[in-house]
N, C-alpha and C positions, 0 to 999 in steps of 0.2 A: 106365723113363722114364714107360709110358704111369702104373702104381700112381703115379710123386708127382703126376703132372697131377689121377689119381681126388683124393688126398689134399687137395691145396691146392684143389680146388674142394669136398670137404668141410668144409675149415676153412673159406672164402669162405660156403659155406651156411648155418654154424653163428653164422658173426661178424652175419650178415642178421637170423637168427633172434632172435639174443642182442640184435640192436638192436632190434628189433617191440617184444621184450618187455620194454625199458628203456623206451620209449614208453607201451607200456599202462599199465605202474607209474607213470610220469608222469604219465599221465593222470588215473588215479584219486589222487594226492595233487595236482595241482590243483584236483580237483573238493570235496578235504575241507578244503584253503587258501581255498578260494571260499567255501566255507558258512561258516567259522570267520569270516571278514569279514566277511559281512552280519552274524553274530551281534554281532559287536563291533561296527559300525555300528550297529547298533540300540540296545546298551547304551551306546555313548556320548551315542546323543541324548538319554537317560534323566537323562545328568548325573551319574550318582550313582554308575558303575562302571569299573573302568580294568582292561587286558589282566595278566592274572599273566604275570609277567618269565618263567616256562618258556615258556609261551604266546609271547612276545616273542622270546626265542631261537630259538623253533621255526618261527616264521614268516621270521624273516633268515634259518635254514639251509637252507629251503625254498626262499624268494628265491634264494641264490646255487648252491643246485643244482642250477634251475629253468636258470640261466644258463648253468653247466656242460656242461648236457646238450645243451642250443641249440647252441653253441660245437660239440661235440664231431659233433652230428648235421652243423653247416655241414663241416667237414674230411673227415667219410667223403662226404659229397656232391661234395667237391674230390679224390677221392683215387683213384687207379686201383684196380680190383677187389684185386690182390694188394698193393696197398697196406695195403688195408685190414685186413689179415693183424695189424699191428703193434700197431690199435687194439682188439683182442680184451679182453686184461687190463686196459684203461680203461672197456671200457663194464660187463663184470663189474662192476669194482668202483663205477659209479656205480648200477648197478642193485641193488647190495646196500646201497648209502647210499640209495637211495631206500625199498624194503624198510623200513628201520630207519626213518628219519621217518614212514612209513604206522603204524608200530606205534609210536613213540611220541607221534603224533597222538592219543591216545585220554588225555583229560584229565577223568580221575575227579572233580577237586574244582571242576569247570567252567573257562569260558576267562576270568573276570572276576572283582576284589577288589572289596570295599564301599570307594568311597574319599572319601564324605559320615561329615562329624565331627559328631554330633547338634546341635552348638553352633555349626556355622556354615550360614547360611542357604546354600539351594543355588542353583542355577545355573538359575530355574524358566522355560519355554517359555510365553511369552502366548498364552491362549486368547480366544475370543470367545462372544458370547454370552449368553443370557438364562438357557438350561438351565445353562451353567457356573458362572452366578454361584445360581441356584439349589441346586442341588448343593453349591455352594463354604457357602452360609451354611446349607444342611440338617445337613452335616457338621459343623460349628461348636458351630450350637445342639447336637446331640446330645451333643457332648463336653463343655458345659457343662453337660446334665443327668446328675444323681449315679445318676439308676434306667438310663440306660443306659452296661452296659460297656464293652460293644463294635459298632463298627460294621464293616460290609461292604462294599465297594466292587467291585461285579462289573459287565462289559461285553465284548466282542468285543476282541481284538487289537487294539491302535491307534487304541481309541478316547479315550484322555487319561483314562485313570484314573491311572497314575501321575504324570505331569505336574497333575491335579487335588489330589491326595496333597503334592506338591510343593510348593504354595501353602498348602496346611492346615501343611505339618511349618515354613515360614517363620512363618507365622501365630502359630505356637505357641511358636516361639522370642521372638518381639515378647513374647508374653504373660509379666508378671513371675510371676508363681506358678505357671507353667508346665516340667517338663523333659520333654524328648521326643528317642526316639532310633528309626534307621530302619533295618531289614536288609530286605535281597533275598535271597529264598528260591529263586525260578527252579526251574525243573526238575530233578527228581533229585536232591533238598536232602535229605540223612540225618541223622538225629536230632544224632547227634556236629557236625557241619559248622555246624546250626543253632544249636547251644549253645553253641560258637567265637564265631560273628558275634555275637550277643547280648552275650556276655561285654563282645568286645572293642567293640560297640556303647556300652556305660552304663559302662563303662573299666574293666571287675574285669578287663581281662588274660587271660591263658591260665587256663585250667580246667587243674588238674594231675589232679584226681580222674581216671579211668579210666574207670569204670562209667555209662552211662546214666544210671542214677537217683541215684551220690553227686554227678553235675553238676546234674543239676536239680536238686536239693535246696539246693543252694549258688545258683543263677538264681535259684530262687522267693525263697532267703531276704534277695537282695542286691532282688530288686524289690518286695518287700512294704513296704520299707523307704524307696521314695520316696514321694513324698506329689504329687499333680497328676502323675501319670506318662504320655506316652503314648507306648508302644509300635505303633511302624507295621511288619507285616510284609507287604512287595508282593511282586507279582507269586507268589502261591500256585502250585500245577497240584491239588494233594491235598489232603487232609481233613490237619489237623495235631493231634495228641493233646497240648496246650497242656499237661497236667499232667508228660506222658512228658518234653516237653522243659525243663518247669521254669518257663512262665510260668503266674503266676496267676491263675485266671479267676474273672470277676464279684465281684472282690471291690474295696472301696472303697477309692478311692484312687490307681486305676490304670485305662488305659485301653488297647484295644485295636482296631485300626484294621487290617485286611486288602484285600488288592487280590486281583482274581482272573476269570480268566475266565470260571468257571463259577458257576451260583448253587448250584449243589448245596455245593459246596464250604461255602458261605457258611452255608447252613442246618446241615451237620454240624458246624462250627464254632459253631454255634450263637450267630451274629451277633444280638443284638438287635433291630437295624437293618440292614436292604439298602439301599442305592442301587443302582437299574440306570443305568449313562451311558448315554447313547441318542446316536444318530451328530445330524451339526450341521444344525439345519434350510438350506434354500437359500441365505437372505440370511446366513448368518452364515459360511457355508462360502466363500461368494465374499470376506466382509470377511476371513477369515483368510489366502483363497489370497491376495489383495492385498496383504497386510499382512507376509508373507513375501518376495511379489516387491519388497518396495520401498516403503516409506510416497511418496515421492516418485513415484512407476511412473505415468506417463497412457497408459494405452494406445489406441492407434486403436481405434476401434466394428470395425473387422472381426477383428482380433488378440483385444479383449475378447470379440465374442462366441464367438469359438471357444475361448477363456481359462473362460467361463462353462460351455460344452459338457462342456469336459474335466471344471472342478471336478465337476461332475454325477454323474460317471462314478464320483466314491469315495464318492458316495451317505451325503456328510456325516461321510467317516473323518478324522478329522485327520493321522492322519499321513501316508497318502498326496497329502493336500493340502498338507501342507506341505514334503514332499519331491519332489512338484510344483513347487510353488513356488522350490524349489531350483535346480532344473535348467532352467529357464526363465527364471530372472532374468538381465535383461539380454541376452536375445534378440527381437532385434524381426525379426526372418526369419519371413515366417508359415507360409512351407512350412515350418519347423523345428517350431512352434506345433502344423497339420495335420500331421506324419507322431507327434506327442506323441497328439495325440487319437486318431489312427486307431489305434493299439497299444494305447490304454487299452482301445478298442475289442474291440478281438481276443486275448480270451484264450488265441488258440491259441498264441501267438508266446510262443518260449524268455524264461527270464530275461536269458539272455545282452542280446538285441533290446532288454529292453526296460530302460528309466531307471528304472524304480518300479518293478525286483525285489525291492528289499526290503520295501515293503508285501507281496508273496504270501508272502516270508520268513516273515513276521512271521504272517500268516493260516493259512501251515503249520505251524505250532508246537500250535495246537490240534489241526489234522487228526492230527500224527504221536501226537497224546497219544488218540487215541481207539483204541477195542480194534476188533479187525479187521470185525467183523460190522455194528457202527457206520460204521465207515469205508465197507464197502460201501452203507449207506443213504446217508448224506451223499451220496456221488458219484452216486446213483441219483436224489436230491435234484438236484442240479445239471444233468440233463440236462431239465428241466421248463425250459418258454420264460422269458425275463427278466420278473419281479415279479410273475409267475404266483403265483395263489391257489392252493394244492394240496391240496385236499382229502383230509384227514388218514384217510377210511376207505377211501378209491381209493387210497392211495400204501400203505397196510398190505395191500390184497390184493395190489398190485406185492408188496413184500418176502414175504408167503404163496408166493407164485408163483417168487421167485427163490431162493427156498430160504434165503432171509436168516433168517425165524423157524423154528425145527425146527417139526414135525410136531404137532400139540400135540392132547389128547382133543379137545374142541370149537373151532369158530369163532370162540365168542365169548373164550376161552382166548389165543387166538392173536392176536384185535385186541388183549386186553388188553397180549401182549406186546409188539405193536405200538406203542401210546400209549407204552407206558413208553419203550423206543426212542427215540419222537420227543420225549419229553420229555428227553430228557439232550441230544439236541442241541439243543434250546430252552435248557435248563439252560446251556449251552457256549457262551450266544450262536451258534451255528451255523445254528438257524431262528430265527424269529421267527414267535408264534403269532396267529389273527386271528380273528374270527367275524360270518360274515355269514348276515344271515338264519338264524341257529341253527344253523347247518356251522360247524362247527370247521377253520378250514384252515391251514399251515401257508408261509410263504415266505422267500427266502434275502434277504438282503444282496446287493447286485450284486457288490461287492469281492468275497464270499464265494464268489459262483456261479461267478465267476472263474475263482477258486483251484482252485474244482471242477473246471469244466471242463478246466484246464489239467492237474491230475492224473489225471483222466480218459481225457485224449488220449494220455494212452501206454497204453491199455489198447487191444482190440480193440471197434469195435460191435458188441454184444450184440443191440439192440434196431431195428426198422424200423419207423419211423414216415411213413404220409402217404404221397404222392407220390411221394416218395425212395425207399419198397418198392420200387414196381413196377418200377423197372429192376437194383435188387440181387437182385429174387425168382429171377430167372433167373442167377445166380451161385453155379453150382455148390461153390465152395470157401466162400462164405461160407453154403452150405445147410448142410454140413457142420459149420461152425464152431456153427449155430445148434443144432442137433439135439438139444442137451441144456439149450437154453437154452428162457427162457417167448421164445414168437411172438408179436406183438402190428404189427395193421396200423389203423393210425386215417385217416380222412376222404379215403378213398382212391376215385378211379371206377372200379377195374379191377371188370371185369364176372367173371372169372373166377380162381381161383387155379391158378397150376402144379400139375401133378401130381406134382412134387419131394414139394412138402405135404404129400400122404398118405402120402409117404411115411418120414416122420419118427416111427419108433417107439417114439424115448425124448422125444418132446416131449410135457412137463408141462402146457404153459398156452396156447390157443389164442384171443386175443381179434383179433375182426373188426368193429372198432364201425363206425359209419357210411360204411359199404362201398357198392357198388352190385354185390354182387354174385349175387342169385336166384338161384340154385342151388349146392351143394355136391356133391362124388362123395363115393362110401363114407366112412365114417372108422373100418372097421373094424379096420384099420391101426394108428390110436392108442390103443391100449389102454392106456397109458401116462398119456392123458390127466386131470386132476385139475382144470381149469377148461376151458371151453366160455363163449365167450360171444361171444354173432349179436349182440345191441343195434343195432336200427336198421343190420345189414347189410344189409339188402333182400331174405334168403332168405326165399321163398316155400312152401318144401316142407321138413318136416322129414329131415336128411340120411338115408341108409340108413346101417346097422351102429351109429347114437347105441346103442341098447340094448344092445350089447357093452361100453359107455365104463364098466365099472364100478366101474375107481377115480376117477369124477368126483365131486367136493365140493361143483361150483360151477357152477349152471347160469341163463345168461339166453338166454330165448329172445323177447325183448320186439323183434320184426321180423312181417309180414303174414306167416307161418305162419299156414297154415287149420284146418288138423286134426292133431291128435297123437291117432295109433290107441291103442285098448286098450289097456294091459298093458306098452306101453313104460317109462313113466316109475317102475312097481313094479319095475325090473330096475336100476334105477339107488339100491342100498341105500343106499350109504354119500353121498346127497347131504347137505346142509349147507344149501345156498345155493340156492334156486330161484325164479327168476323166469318169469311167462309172459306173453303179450302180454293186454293189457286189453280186445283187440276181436274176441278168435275166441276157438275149441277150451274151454268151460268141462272142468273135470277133473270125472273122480267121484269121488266121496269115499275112496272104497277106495284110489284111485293114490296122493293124497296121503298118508292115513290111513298104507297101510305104509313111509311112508319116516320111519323111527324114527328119525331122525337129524338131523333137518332142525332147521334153528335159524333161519332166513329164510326167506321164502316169501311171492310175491306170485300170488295166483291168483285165478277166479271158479270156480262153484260153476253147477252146473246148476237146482239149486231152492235153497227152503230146506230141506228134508228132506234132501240130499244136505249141505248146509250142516251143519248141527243133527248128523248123521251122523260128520262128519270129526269137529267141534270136541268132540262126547264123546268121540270114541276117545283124544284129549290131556286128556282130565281128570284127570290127574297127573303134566303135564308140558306137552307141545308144545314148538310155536320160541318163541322169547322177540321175535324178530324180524315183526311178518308187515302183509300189507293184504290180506284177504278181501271178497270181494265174491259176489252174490247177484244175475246178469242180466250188467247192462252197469253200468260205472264211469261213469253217466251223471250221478250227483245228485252224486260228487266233483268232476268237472269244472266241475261249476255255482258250487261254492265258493269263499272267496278264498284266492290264493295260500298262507295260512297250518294249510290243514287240516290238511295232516302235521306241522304243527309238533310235536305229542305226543308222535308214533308211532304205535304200533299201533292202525291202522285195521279196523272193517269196515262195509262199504256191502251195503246189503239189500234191495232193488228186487224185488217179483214184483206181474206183474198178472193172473195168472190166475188166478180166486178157485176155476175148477173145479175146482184140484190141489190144496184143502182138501177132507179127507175126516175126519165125522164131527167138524166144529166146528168150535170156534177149535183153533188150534196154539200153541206156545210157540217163543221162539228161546233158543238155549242161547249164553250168550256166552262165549268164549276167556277164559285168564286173562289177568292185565298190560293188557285193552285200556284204551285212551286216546283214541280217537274213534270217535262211533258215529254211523255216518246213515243214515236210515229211509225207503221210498217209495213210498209205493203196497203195502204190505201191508196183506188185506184178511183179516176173518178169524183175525187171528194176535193173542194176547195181551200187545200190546206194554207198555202201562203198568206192568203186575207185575216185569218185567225190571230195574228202577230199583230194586227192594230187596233185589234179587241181589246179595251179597255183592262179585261181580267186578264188580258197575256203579260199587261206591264209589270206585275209582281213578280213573274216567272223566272226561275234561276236555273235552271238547269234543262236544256233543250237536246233530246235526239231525235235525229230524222233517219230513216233505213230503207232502203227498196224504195223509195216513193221514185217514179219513174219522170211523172209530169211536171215535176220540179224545174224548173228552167233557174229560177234565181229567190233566194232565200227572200229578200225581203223585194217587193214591188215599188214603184212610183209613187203608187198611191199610201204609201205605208211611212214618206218621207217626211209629213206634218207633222207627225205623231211621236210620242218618245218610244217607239217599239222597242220591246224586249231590253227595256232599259233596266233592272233589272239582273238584267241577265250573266250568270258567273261561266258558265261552262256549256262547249255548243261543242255536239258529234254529228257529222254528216256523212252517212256512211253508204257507197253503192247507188247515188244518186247518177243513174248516169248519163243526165240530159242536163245536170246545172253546169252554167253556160259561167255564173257570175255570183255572189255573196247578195250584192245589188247591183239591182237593175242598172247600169250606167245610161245615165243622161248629162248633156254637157252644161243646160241653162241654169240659172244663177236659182230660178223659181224651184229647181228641185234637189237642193241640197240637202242632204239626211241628215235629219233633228240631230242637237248636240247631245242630246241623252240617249239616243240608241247605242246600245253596245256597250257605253260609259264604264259597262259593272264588268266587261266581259276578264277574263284571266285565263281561261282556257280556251283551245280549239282544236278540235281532231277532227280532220280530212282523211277521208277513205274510201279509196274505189272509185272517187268521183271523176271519170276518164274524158267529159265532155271540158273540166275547166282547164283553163291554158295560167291564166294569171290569178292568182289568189287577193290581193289586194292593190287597191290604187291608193297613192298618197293620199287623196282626199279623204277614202275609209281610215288612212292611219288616223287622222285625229280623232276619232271614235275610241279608238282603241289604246288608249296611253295606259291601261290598267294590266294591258294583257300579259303573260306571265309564262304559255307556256304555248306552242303551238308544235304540233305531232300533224305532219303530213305524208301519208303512206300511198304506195298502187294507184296512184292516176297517172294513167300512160300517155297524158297530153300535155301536161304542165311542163311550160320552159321555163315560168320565173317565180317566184313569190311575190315580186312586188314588181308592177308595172312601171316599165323604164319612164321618167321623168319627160321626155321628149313631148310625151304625149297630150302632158297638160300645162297648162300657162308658166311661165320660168316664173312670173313673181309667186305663182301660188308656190312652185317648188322650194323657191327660195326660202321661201315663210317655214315650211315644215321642215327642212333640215336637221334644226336643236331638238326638235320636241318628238323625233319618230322611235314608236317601242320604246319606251324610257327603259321600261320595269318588266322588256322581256329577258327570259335568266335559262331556260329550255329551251334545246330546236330539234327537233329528231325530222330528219327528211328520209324515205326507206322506199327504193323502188320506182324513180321517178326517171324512166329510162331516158325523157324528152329533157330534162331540167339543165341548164348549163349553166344558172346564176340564179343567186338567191335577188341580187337587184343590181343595175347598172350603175345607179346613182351611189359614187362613188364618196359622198360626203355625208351620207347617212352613220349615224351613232348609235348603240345599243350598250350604255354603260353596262348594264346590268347584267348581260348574258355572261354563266358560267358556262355553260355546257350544250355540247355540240355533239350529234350522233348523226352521220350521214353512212348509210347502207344503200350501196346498189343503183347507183347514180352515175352511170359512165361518163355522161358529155359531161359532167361538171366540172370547171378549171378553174382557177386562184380569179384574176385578173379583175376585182376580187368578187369573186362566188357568194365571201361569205365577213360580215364584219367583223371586227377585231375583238376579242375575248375583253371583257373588265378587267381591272384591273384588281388585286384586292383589295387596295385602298378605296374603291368603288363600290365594292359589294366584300362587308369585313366578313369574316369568319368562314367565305368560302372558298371552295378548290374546283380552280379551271380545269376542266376535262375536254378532250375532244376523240373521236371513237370515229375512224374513215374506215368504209369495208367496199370494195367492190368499184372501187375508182380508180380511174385510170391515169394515176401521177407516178411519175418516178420520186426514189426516195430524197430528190433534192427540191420539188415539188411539194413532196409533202411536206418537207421542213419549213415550208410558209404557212402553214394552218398552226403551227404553236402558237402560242397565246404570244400579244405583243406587251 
């Protein structure tokens, strides 16, 4: 008795078991009946595709199985334990009919037929908009010019490319000399498939040939033979090889038209033409969501504005605005209106939650089509704050750090790999690129950051940012989680880190930016470590055990650190990347000099002998990267915001003239540089350094205090294309230059035609020795220039040396061609000045604007040449600004622009 009790409570165990796992298998074919729905809701709104009848079948057997099982779980719930004994061979066999739908869920030739007849206009969705109708007649005209074949239509998911498509393929039907036929390619579209629809597209029927290339060969010879053709192939994901499949490219007579989310796509296709759709500006997004709820709809101001909130929220996507618009019409409940917004809100919430899952549908279709390593930046992308700028060389050390780019010989190697990265997600519509102030930065789409997000959230936190650290730091299991991950704490007050910290011996990446934390314990621990970086932590003292860190690549230590000893920073071979703070610890030459490796580098120098020291030990090579300085960074700070625009800086400040031994000295310049600024070197042979080979690249030039200056460039500097190159020159306080150049009169020393060639800028200041700023001769150097600022030289009486002086034919010659493209004059302080030039036939089209301060002798007769005109220079506005001159006010009514 007791064996049948064992027994029937084993069968009872096994009937439980065998029900769990008719559930699970439920489960998982709900979840591929759910996705197969949004797919087909998607391609119905297209208009243009209907469910294949297997597809049709398979969703009613799913349906009534779904019900079966429901039914069968309510009975074993109704049924006593040994009851349940009966229903054994019922739940078998729906678990094995379940089984079998999960496997023949997997629909090779897709879940949707082409069901648009090229000859009957379709079913198209009204759009809004200025961009649309733009786009709409760009398209048009292209197709009616014979030079272009084909066009490209690439944009983000959802943004009405095919719906834009849809109005051209009507368009073209209207047109009498027109045929035009449409296939849908979609994902996963093979050579064979694509040459079916096409056929059966322009009505040649089934292809019986077999072979790849006797079908094409039969495609190409049935479309060569239309005349006004236009073939539309949408919704791409791939590069298509147009000849493998049999259409024929760029030849006349026929047209081709692509949709596609990516632009790379479009360029290997080798599109003539791209259009990018760009999402809907504000006002046009609101007339579309209204225009969906209801040409009739008044909405109450508190309903509209939270109506206005939402549209916001798809950041100008149309489809999610108009699927929006769906699910809202005809609800006037405003808490229904507020819990719509607040989900748009929260990307964290399931699709299940939310009414506009099929927008993130539709926005995961790109994610799943990206390769894994991709896919990790994207969602690394997304955890950056909303509309955040993200700067494109800060987000490639992130991927360096997570090991997303492998290992690669150099730094600058590794960005490259980086850009190319963020370029295919740009390509993808997935970023969007931007550039401010000369950074290159990169930002999401909010719909997109979304999608991120929300894919993201089933992953673990990797990363502790902020505030939010400091009570995770103490989380033993997620220490453990982190231990192989990059560490990274930002704008945090914790004065100290746990001692967990050090001891994390496979952690790669340690950044502490704007910390408050002044001190560190050992980190002799991380040996592991390959980035380091304090930036504005607050550490005071450089840590113990750095000098063990010897697979580090990447060092910032820009934080009040006083002193780095001796011999440290030569243990650190394999750096890459070093930064040090701009107001303590200058290095010696030797520390830098051995780090063979180095490709960035911000430092100061303890002299310029220590300087001059580092920079030949790189003369045939160095970082490609650097800003070198020579004292304190005190004459860059003085500059405007745009000094680093170039690059490669170095600043050269010494005032001790006692630590010149045995004359002048020379400075040796770095290759690649691109701004140089000069201060108080006494002593040192500054002007010869301009015909150094490496000064030619130079774009940006300040000179300060340098006393011994007599004249910018020498005699000897006149062979050569010096400082050609060169965009922007400040001379400031020089108060011995006599001259810009040397002046000599013989024919043998005329200055190279590329010196200056580049220049657009020039600011004079202080300089009390020069009387005349330019001769005609230097004007022909200078047709570029654009903007000249001359303040406090208490000698100058002219700008430009009166013409007497030099041969009439040579005057004659430069009359049309002087300052073409100058547009700026600011003169301020020039007590001696009484004309800007004598020669009364000089022309400055281009000059708008005039600011003279504090120039008494100055008088008309004319001081100063005639404003442009605005036919001359369109879209701007003549100004002129007189302070501190000595004209009556019928006098000054001659400085008005002519």
């Amino acid at each position: 008795m007791e064996s049948l009790k064992n027994l029937a409570a084993q069968f009872i165990e096994n009937v439980d078991e065998n029900l769990n796992t008719l559930k699970r298998k439920l489960e998982q074919l709900e979840s591929r009946e759910h996705d197969f729905k949004v797919e087909l809701e998607y391609a119905e709104q297209l208009s243009m595709k209907k469910p294949r009848k297997e597809v049709q079948n398979w969703l009613q057997e799913v349906g009534r199985t779904k019900t079966e099982v429901r039914n069968l779980e309510a009975r074993v719930k109704e049924m006593s334990i040994f009851d349940r004994l009966t229903l054994r061979n019922s739940i078998d066999r729906h678990t094995t009919q379940v089984n079998q739908l999960i496997q023949r869920g997997v629909f090779h030739g897709g879940l949707t037929l082409q069901v648009c007849d090229s000859g009957v206009p379709m079913v198209t969705t009204e759009l809004v908009g200025e961009n649309f109708q733009k786009n709409k007649n760009a398209i048009w005209e292209k197709l009616m010019n014979d030079n272009i074949p084909s066009v490209g239509v690439c944009g983000m998911g959802g943004i009405g490319k095919t719906t834009l498509i849809t109005h051209i393929h009507d368009q073209l039907l209207s047109h009498p000399s027109s045929s035009v036929a449409w296939v849908t390619v979609s994902q996963n579209c093979s050579t064979l498939k694509l040459q079916d629809n096409i056929a059966n597209a322009v009505g040649l029927g089934s292809l019986d040939e077999k072979g790849e290339r006797e079908r094409a060969a039969v495609l190409a010879s049935v479309l060569r033979k239309k005349k006004n053709f236009v073939l539309i192939l949408d919704d791409i994901w791939d590069p298509i090889k147009l000849d493998e499949v049999g259409i024929p490219a760029n030849e006349i007579g026929s047209k081709l038209i692509i949709t596609t989310r990516s632009l790379d796509v479009c360029r290997m296709m080798n599109c003539k033409e791209i259009i990018k759709v760009e999402p809907l500006s504000e006002n046009d997004a609101w007339e579309l969501f209204h225009m969906h709820l209801g040409h009739s709809a008044t909405l109450p101001s508190d309903i509209e504005e939270i109506g206005k909130s939402l549209v916001n929220e798809f950041g100008g996507l149309p489809l999610g605005i108009i699927l929006a618009a769906g699910c809202l019409r005809g609800v006037d409940d405003i808490c229904q209106w507020k819990d719509a917004l607040e989900k748009m809100r929260d990307p964290s919430l399931g699709q299940d939650e939310l009414e506009f899952g099929e927008v993130f549908q539709v926005m995961k279709y790109s994610f799943d089509n990206l390769n894994p390593t991709l896919q990790q930046c994207f969602l690394y992308c997304a955890l950056y704050p909303e509309d955040n700028k993200i700067d494109r060389e800060e987000l490639i050390q992130h991927f360096i750090d997570e090991k997303l780019i492998p290992e690669m010989n150099t730094r600058r190697a590794g960005f490259n790999r980086g850009h190319t990265m963020l370029n295919k997600l740009e390509n993808k519509c997935l970023l969007e690129r931007g550039d401010r102030f000369g950074r290159k930065y990169v930002k999401m789409h909010d719909v997109v950051r979304d999608m991120g997000i929300r894919i993201a959230s089933m992953n673990s936190p990797r990363f502790l940012v902020g505030v939010e650290a400091t009570d995770k730091l103490k989380d033993d299991k997620l220490m453990e989680d982190t231990v192989h991950s990059p560490f990274s704490i930002s704008n945090s007050s914790m004065d100290k880190l746990p001692t967990s910290v050090y001891k994390l011996q496979c952690l790669t990446s340690l950044v502490l930016r704007n910390c408050s934390l002044e001190y560190m314990s050992s980190l002799e621990n991380l040996k592991a470590l390959r980035r380091l970086d304090l930036c504005d932590s607050g550490i005071r003292e450089l840590p113990q055990g750095i000098d063990t860190l010897t697979n580090l690549r990447y060092l910032d230590l820009t934080c009040p650190i006083e002193v780095i000893p001796d011999g440290i920073l030569c243990k650190l071979s394999n750096l890459q990347y070093l930064v040090l703070s701009t107001e303590a610890f200058p290095i010696r030459a030797e520390e830098i000099a051995s780090l063979r490796k180095l490709e960035t580098v911000r430092t100061r120098f303890r002299d310029l002998n220590d300087f001059n020291a580092c920079v030949n030990s790189w003369k045939d090579g160095g970082p490609t990267n650097y800003l070198l300085a020579v004292k304190n960074y005190t004459l860059l700070h003085m500059m405007d915001h745009d000094y680093f625009e170039f690059g490669n800086t170095v600043d050269l400040k010494e005032i001790e003239t006692s630590a010149s031994i045995g004359g002048e000295r020379s400075v040796i310049l770095p290759n690649h540089i691109k701004s140089l600024g000069i201060e108080k070197l006494h002593s040192v042979d500054i002007v010869t350094i301009f015909c150094d080979q490496r000064a030619f690249d130079l774009r940006k030039l300040v000179i300060r205090s340098c006393y011994s200056i007599k004249h910018l460039l020498p005699c000897s500097c006149f062979s050569v294309p010096a400082l050609q190159s060169l965009e922007s020159l400040y001379l400031k306080y020089l108060h011995n230059l006599s001259d810009l150049v040397e002046t000599k009169r013989s024919a043998s020393s005329a200055l190279h035609t590329a010196t200056f060639s580049c220049l657009k800028k020039i600011e004079i200041r202080g300089c009390h020795g020069i009387k005349r700023l330019f001769t005609l001769a230097l004007l022909y150097n200078l047709q570029n220039l654009e903007i000249l600022m001359v303040y406090d030289c208490c000698k100058m009486v002219e700008i430009i040396e009166p013409s007497d002086e030099l041969d009439p034919q040579e005057t004659s010659s430069s009359i049309s061609s002087t300052l073409l493209n100058l547009r700026h004059l600011e003169l301020h302080y020039l007590p001696e000045l009484k004309i800007f030039c004598s020669n009364t036939k000089m022309d400055f089209p281009s000059l708008k604007h005039i600011d003279i301060e504090d120039c008494p002798k100055m008088k008309r007769s004319p001081p100063l040449p005639p404003l442009g005109t605005s036919k001359d220079v369109a879209g701007s506005t003549s100004t002129i600004s007189l302070a501190g001159i000595d004209t009556d006010e019928q006098e000054r009514a001659k400085w008005l622009p002519l």
